[in-house]
N, C-alpha and C positions, 0 to 999 in steps of 0.2 A: 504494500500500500504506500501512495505516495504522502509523507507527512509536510509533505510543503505546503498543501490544500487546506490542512490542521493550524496553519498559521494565526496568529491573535490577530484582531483588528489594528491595535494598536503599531504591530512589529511593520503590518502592511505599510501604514501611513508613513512609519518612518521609512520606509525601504520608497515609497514612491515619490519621497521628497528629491533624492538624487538620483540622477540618470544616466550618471557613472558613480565607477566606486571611489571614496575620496582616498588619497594617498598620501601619505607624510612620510617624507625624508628623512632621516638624520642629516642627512646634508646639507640640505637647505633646513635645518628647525625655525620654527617659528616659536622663538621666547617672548612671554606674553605677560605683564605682570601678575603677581598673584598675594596670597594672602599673609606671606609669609617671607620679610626682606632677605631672610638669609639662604632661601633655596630660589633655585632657578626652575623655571617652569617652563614645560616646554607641548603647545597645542599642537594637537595631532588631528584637528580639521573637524571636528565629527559634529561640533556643539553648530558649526555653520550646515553639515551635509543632512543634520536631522530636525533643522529648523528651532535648536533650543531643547529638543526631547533629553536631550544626552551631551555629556561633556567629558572627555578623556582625555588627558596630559600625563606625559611624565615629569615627574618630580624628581629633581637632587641635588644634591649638595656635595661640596667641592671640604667642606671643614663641619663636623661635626656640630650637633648645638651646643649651645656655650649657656644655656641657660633652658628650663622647662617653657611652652608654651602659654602655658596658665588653664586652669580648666574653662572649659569651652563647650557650644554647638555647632552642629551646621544643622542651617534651615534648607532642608531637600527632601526628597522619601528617601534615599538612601545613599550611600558613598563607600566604593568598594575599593578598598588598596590591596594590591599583588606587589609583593615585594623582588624588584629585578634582582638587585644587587646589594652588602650590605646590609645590615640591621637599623631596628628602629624600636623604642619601647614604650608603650601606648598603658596609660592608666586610666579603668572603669571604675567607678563606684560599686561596692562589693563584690568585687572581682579580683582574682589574681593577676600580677602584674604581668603583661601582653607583649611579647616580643619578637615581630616578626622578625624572619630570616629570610634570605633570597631563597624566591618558591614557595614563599607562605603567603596566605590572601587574611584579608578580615572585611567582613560588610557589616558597615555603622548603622544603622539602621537614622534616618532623620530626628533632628532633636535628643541624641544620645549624651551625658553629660563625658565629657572626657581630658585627658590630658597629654600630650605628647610630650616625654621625660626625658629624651638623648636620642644618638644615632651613632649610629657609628664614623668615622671622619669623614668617610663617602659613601655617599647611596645612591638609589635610583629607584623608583618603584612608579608603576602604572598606577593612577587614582581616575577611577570612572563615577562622576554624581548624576542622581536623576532627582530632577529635572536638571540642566545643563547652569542653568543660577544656580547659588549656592553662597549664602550668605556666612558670616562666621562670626556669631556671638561669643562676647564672655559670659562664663555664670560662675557661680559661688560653687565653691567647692562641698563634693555632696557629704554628709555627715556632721 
């Protein structure tokens, strides 16, 4: 059976906004600002090829963080990091503390309270949000 016919409504619309496939380089990157001055960001096309649905960049840093991010949200339904390269160590609220390695993913779920604690001196990891906005509050640390 063909599962392509199985398709969501939703996957449709995005897939009929472009009418090729969008391509991004390493070679030509397009570094974009982002929400964080000390990593470089780098748009992989996709937040323009799906009309806003989706936004995927890779993320990294050239020196390790030099200090915690503060605990925080992002205003999205959800925010998925795949870790390239490098380590990164993410603290939840009742939770054990979270430390991707290259080849580990984690999906934040929108309005998650959290913290980003170090890195290691270089990384690189894929961060995919939905909807392609993606605000980033402070909040109060939970407990």
């Amino acid at each position: 059976m063909n599962d392509i016919a199985a398709a969501s409504p939703a996957a449709a619309s995005i897939s009929s906004r472009a009418s090729i496939p969008t391509v991004a380089k390493k070679s030509a990157a397009d570094y974009v600002a982002g929400r964080r001055a000390f990593f470089k960001y780098r748009d992989l096309g996709v937040t323009a090829a799906t009309g806003g649905k989706l936004r995927a960049q890779v993320t990294s840093a050239e020196a390790g963080m030099s200090q915690p991010t503060g605990w925080h949200v992002h205003k999205c339904e959800a925010q998925l990091v795949y870790m390239l390269s490098g380590w990164i160590e993410l603290e939840f609220a009742g939770e054990p503390l979270c430390r991707l390695e290259a080849g580990d993913s984690i999906l934040i779920p929108g309005d998650t309270p959290h913290n980003e604690l170090r890195t290691s001196d270089t990384f690189e990891l894929l961060e995919v949000s939905l909807p392609a906005e993606m605000v980033t509050e402070p909040c109060d640390a939970p407990g």
